[in-house]
matplotlib code that plots the C-alpha trace (Angstrom):
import matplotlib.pyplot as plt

x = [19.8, 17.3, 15.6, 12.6, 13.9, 11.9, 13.4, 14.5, 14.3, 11.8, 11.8, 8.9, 8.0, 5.4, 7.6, 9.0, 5.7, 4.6, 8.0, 7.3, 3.6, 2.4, 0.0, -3.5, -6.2, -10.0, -11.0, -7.9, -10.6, -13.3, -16.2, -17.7, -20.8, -20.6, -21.9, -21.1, -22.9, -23.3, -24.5, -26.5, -25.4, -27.1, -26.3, -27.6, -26.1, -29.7, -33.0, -35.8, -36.2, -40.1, -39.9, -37.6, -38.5, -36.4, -38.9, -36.5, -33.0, -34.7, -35.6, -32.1, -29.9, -28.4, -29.7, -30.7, -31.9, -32.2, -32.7, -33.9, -34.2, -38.3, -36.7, -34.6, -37.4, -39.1, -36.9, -36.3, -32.4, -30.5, -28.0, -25.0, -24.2, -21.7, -19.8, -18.8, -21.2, -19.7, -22.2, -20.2, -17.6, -19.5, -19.4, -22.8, -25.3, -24.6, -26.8, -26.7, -27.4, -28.0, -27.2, -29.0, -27.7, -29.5, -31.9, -35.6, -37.0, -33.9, -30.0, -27.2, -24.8, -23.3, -22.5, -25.4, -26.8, -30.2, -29.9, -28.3, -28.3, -26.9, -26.0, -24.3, -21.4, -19.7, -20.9, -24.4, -24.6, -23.1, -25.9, -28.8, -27.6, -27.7, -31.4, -32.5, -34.8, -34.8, -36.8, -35.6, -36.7, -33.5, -32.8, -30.9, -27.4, -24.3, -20.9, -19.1, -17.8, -18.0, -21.3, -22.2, -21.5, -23.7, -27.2, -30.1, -28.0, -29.4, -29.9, -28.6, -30.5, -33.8, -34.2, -30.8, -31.7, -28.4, -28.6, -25.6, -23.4, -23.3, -21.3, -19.8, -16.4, -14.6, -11.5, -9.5, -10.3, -12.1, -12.2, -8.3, -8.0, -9.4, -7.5, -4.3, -4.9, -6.4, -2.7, -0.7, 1.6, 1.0, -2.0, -1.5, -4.4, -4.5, -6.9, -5.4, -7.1, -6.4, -8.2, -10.3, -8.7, -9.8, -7.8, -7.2, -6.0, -3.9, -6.7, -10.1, -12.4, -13.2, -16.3, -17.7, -20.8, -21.4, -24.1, -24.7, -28.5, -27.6, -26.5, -27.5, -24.1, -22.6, -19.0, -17.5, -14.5, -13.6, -10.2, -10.1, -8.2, -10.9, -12.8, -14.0, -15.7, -17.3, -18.4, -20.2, -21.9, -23.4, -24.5, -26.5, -27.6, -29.0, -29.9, -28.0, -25.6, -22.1, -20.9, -22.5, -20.8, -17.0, -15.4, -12.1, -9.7, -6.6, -4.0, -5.8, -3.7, -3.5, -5.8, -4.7, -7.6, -10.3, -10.6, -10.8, -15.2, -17.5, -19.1, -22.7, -21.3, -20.1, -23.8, -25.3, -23.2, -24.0, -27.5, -27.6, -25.8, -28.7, -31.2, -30.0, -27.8, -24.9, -21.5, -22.0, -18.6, -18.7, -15.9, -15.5, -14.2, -11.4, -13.9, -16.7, -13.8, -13.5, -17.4, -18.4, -15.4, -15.1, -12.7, -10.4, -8.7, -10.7, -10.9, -10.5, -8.7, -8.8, -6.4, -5.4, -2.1, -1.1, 2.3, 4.4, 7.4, 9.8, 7.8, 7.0, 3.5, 0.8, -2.3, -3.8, -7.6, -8.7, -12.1, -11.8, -14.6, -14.7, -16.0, -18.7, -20.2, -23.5, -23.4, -22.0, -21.1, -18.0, -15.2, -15.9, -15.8, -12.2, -10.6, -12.9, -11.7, -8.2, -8.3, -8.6, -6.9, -3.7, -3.4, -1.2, 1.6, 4.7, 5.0, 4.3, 0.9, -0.3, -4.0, -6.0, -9.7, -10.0, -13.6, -14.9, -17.8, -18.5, -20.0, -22.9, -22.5, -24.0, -20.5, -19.3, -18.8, -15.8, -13.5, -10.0, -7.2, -3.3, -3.3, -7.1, -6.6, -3.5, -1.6, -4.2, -3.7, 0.2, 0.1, -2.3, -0.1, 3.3, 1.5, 0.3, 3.6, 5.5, 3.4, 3.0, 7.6, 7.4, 4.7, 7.1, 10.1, 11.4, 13.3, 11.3, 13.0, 14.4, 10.5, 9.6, 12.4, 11.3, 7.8, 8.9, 8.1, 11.0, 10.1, 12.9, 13.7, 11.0, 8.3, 4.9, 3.3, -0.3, -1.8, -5.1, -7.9, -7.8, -4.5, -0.9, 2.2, 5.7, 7.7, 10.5, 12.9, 10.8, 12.9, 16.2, 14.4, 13.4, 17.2, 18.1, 15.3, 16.5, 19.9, 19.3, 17.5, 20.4, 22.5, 20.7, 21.1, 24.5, 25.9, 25.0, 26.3, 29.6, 29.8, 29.1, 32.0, 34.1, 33.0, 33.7, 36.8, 38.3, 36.8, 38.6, 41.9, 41.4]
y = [-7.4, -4.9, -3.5, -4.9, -7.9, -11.2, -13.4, -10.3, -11.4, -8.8, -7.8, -8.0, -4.4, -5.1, -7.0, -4.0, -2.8, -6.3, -7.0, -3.6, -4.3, -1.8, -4.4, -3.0, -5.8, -5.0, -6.0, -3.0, -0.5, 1.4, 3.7, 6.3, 4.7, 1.6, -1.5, -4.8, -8.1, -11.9, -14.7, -17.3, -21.0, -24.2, -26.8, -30.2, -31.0, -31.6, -30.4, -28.9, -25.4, -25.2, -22.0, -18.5, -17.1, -13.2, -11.4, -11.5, -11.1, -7.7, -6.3, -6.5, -3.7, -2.0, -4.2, -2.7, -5.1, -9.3, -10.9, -14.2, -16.3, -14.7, -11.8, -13.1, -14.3, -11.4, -9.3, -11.6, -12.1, -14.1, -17.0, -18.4, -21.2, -22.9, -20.7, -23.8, -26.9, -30.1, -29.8, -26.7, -28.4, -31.4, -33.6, -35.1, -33.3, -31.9, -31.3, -27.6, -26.2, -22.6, -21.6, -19.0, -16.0, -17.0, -20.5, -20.3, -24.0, -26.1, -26.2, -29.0, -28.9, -27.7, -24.1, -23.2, -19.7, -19.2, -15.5, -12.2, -10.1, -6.2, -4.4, -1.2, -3.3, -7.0, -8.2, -7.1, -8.7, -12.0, -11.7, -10.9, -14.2, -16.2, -15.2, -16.0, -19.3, -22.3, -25.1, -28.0, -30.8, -33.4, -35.2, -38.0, -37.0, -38.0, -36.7, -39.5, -39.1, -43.0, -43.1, -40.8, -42.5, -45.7, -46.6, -45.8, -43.6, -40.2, -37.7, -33.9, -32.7, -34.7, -33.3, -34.3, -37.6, -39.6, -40.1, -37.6, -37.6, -33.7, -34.5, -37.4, -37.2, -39.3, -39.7, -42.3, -45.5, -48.0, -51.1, -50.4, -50.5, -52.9, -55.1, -53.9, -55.4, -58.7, -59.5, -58.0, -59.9, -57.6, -56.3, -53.9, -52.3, -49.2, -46.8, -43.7, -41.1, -37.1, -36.0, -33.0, -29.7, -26.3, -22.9, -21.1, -18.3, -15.2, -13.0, -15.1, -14.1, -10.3, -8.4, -4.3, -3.1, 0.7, 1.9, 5.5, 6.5, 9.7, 8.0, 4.3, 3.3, 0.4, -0.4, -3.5, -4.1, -7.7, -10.0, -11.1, -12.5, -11.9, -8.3, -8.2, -11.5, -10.4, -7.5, -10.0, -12.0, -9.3, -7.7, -10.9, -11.4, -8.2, -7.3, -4.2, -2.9, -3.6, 0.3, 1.1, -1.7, -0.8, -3.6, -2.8, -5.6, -4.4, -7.0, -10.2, -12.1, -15.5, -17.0, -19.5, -20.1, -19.5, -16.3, -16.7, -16.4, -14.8, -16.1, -15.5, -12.9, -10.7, -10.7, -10.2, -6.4, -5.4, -5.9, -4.9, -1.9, -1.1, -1.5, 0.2, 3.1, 2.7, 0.6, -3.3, -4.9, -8.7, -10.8, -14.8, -16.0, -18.7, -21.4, -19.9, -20.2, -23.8, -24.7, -22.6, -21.9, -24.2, -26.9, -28.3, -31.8, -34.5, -37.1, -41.2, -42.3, -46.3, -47.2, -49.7, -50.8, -53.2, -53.7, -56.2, -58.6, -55.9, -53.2, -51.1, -49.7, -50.8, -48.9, -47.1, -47.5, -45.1, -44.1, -40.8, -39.6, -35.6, -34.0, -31.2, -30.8, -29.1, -26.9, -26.8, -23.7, -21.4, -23.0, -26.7, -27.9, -26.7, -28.6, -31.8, -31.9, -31.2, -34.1, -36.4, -34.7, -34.1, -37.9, -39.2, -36.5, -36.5, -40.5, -42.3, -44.0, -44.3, -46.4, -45.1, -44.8, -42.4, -41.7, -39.4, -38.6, -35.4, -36.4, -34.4, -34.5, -32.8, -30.8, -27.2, -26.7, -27.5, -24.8, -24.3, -24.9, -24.5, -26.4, -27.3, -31.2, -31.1, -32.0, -34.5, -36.5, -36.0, -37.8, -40.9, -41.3, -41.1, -43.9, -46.1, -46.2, -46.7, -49.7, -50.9, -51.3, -52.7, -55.7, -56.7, -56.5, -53.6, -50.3, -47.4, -44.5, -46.9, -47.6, -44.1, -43.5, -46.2, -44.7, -41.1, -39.9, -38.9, -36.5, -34.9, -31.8, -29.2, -30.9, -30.3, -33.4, -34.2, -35.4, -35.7, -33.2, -30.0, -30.1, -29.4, -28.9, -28.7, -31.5, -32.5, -32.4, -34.1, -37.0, -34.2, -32.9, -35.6, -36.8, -33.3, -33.4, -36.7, -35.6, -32.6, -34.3, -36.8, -34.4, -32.4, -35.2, -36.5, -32.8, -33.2, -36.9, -35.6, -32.6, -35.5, -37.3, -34.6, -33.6, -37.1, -37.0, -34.1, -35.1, -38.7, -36.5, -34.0]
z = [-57.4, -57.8, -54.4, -54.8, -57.2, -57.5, -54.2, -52.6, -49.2, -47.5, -43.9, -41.5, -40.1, -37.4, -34.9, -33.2, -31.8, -31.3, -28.7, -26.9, -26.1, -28.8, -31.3, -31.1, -31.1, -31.3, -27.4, -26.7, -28.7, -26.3, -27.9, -26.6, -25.3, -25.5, -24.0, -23.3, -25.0, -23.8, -25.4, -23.9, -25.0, -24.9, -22.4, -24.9, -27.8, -29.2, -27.9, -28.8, -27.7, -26.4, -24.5, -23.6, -20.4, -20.8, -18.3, -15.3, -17.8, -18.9, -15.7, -14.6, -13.6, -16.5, -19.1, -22.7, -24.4, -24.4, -28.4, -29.4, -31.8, -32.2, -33.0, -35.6, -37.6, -37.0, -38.4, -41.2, -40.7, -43.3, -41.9, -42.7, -45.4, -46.9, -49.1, -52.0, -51.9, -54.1, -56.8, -57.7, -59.1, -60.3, -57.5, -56.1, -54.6, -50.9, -48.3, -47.3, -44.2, -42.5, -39.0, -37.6, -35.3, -32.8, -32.8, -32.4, -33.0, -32.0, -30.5, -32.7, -30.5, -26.7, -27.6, -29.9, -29.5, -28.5, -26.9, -26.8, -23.6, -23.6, -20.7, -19.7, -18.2, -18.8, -15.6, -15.5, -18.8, -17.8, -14.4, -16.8, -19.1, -16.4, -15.9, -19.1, -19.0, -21.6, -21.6, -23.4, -24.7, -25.1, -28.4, -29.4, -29.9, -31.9, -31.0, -32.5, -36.2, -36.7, -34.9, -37.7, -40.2, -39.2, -41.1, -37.7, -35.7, -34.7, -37.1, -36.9, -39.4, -40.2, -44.0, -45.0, -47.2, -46.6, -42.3, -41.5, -44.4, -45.5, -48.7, -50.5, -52.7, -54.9, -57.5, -58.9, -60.7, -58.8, -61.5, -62.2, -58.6, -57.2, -60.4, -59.3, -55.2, -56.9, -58.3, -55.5, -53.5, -50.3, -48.9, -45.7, -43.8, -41.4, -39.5, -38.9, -37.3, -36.8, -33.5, -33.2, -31.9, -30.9, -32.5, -29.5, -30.8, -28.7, -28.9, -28.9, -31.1, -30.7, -32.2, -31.4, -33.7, -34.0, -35.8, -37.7, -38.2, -39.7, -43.1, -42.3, -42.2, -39.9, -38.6, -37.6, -35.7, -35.6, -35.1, -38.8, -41.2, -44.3, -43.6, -47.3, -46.5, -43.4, -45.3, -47.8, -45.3, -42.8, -46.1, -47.1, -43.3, -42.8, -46.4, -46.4, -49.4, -49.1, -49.4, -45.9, -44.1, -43.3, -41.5, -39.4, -38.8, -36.7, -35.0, -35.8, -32.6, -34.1, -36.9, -39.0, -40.3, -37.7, -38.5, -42.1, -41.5, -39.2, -36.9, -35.6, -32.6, -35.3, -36.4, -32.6, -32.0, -35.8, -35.2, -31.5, -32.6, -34.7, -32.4, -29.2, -31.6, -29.2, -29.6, -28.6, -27.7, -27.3, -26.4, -25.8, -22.8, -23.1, -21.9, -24.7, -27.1, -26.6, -26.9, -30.3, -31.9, -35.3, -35.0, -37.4, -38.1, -37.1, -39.8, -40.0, -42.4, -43.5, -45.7, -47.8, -50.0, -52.8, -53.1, -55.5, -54.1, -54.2, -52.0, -54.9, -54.7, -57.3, -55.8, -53.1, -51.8, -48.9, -47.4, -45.2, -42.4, -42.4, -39.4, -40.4, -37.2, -37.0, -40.0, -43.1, -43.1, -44.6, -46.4, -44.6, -47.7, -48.5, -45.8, -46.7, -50.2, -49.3, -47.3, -49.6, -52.6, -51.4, -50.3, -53.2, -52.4, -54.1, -54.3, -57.4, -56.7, -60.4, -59.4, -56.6, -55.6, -52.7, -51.0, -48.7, -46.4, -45.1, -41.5, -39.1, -35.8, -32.9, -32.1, -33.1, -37.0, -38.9, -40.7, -42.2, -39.6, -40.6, -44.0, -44.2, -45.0, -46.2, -43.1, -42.4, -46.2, -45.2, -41.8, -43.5, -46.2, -44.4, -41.7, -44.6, -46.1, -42.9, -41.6, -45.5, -44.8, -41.0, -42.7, -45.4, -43.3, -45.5, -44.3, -44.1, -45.8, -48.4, -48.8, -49.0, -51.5, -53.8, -54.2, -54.5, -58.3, -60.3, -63.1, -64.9, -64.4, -62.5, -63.9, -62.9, -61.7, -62.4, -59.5, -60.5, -62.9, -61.1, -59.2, -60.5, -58.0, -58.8, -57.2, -59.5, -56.5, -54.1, -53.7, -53.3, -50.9, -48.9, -48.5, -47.5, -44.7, -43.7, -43.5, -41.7, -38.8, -38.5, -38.5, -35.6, -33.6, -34.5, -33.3, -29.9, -29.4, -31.0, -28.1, -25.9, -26.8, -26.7, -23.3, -22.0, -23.4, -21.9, -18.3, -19.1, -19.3, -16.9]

ax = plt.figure().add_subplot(projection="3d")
ax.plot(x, y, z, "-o")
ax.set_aspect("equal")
plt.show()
């Protein structure tokens, strides 16, 4: 085989450095000059902002400057949006959103920015944020993705013309559907739900703005996984040409997805950088982490099956909640389709109508998180079949077997328009798997044995 030959296996050359202590992450980068910025984050998860008090924050020790959400509009910032809405690829009409750097009129959720404070050091920064003063008016709130979904319950956003639902989605074949249940000899029900989860990467999320006014030039070092994206959107925030943004992404410690998009910090140092021509570093604490970082997985799944007397699937009907959170911002939209698309799998569900609701609610936005849906349209299909076997008294794997699709050869499977996978060996591979973890646990029983044994003789 040829050095570099197609399925050449290829080893990894960054480990070395990583074992010895030797990665090099953006919050382990110091500039000369630079400063230190903290956000200030809302306590509601809905209010109205009616007044900033920064008097006393600015007339703190060693602070440089204190931004707001006034200054934002003043400056006539852009925001951040979704980066794919449905009516993109022909679905209905979504309801897009922007989310501000920093909030002037209102806060969605517990974690919502509505100030910037820069200081020469970390801690007079965090001293001055605590002197910054917000008065808020409370709003109803819903934190709930089920709550969201209900006809009178609060609203996140009061222009969006459907209550809280961000997007809608749909395939399948609802009349063929619902005809193949009407003759079924089973009918099995389940509500299956994926619970919401926070990242957390290694290194939270990192960001240091530096700012050239000789040639109007701007660096950003950030922890991510997409620089050429990040150099996109602080180009359309900011309105300044791509070629004088450079964007440095060393040691990203731990993405898998969360990183994939900036984030409204990134924004705060590249403009704060601007302002005060010095270096702004701005890092989250672990607890900071947890309150504005996007999360990932949280859907509801309910699920329905039609089965004939022998077990053998006739067709599949599904309604799935997707959390959005506050904004629809970034690739939401990938994980929400993903959801629902991927739900068939490699089994042999020929009728189906899947639907799906993209969901506001007043928590932290959504995003791409290790699969972005897929997992999530795994786990409900793999219950649904599973409880679908215990109801009729059948075995599960056997069950699972007998839906698998069995193409011939390494066939590429249609799933549905806009989604081909191969999968001829599906079934192959599902017996290896099964196998496998038998055999994981058969090993150790067998060492038992043999251990007892030679005790019994000794």
């Amino acid at each position: 085989m040829a050095k570099f030959g197609i399925g050449q296996a290829v080893r990894r050359v960054e480990d070395q450095r990583f074992l010895l202590g030797q990665g090099r992450y953006v919050d382990d980068i110091s500039l000369p000059g630079q400063c230190y910025g903290v956000t200030v984050l809302s306590p509601h998860a809905h209010a109205r902002i009616k007044r900033i008090d920064v008097a006393k924050a600015k007339a703190a020790a060693g602070v440089l400057c204190v931004l707001t959400g006034a200054d934002v509009v003043a400056e006539k910032l852009g925001s951040f949006t979704a980066h794919l809405m449905p009516e993109d690829f022909g679905a209905p009409k979504g309801h897009r959103t922007f989310q501000p750097i920093l909030n002037a009129e209102k806060v969605r959720f517990v974690g919502d920015r509505v100030a910037f404070v820069v200081a020469e050091t970390l801690t007079q920064a965090r001293d001055a944020a605590e002197l910054v003063e917000v008065d808020y008016e409370p709003l109803p709130a819903v934190v709930n993705l089920e709550d969201a979904a209900k006809d009178g319950t609060a609203k996140v956003w009061d222009d969006c013309p459907q209550g809280n639902v961000g997007f809608r989605l749909m395939f399948g074949n609802k009349d063929a559907t619902d005809a193949a249940f009407a003759k079924a000899k089973h009918v099995v029900k389940l509500r299956v739900e994926n619970n919401r989860l926070s990242p957390v990467a290694m290194e939270p999320r990192v960001a240091i703005g530096d700012y050239n006014a000789a040639d109007d030039s701007y660096t950003l070092y950030t922890a991510s996984q997409n620089p050429h994206g990040v150099r996109m959107e602080m180009s359309h925030i900011f309105h300044v040409p791509e070629n004088r943004i450079r964007v440095v992404a060393p040691d990203v410690g731990g993405g898998f997805g969360l990183k994939g998009n900036p984030f409204p910090d990134d924004a705060l140092v590249f403009w704060a950088a601007r302002r005060l021509r010095r270096p702004v570093k701005w890092v989250a604490s672990r607890s900071e982490s947890m309150l504005t970082d996007h999360c990932g997985r949280e859907t509801v799944y309910y699920g329905e099956l039609a089965l004939d007397e022998h077990g053998k699937i006739l067709a599949l009907r599904a309604r799935c909640l997707f959390q959005l959170g506050a904004y629809f911002v970034g690739a939401a939209l990938a994980a929400g389709a993903f959801s629902v698309r991927f739900v068939p799998q490699a089994y042999d569900i020929q009728t189906m109508h899947i639907m799906s609701q993209g969901l506001f609610s007043n928590t932290s936005q959504s995003g791409p998180y290790r699969g972005a849906g897929r997992p999530e349209a795994a786990y409900f299909t793999e219950r649904l079949i599973e409880h679908a076997a215990r109801t009729i008294g059948a075995k599960e794997s056997l069950a699972k077997e007998r839906q698998a699709a069995r193409p011939r050869g390494e066939l590429l499977h249609r799933v549905r328009r806009h989604l081909q996978r191969p999968h001829g060996s599906a079934l192959r591979s599902r017996r290896n798997a099964h196998d496998l973890g038998r055999n994981a646990f058969a090993r150790p029983r067998a060492r038992h044995r043999v251990r007892a044994a030679r005790a019994r003789v000794a």
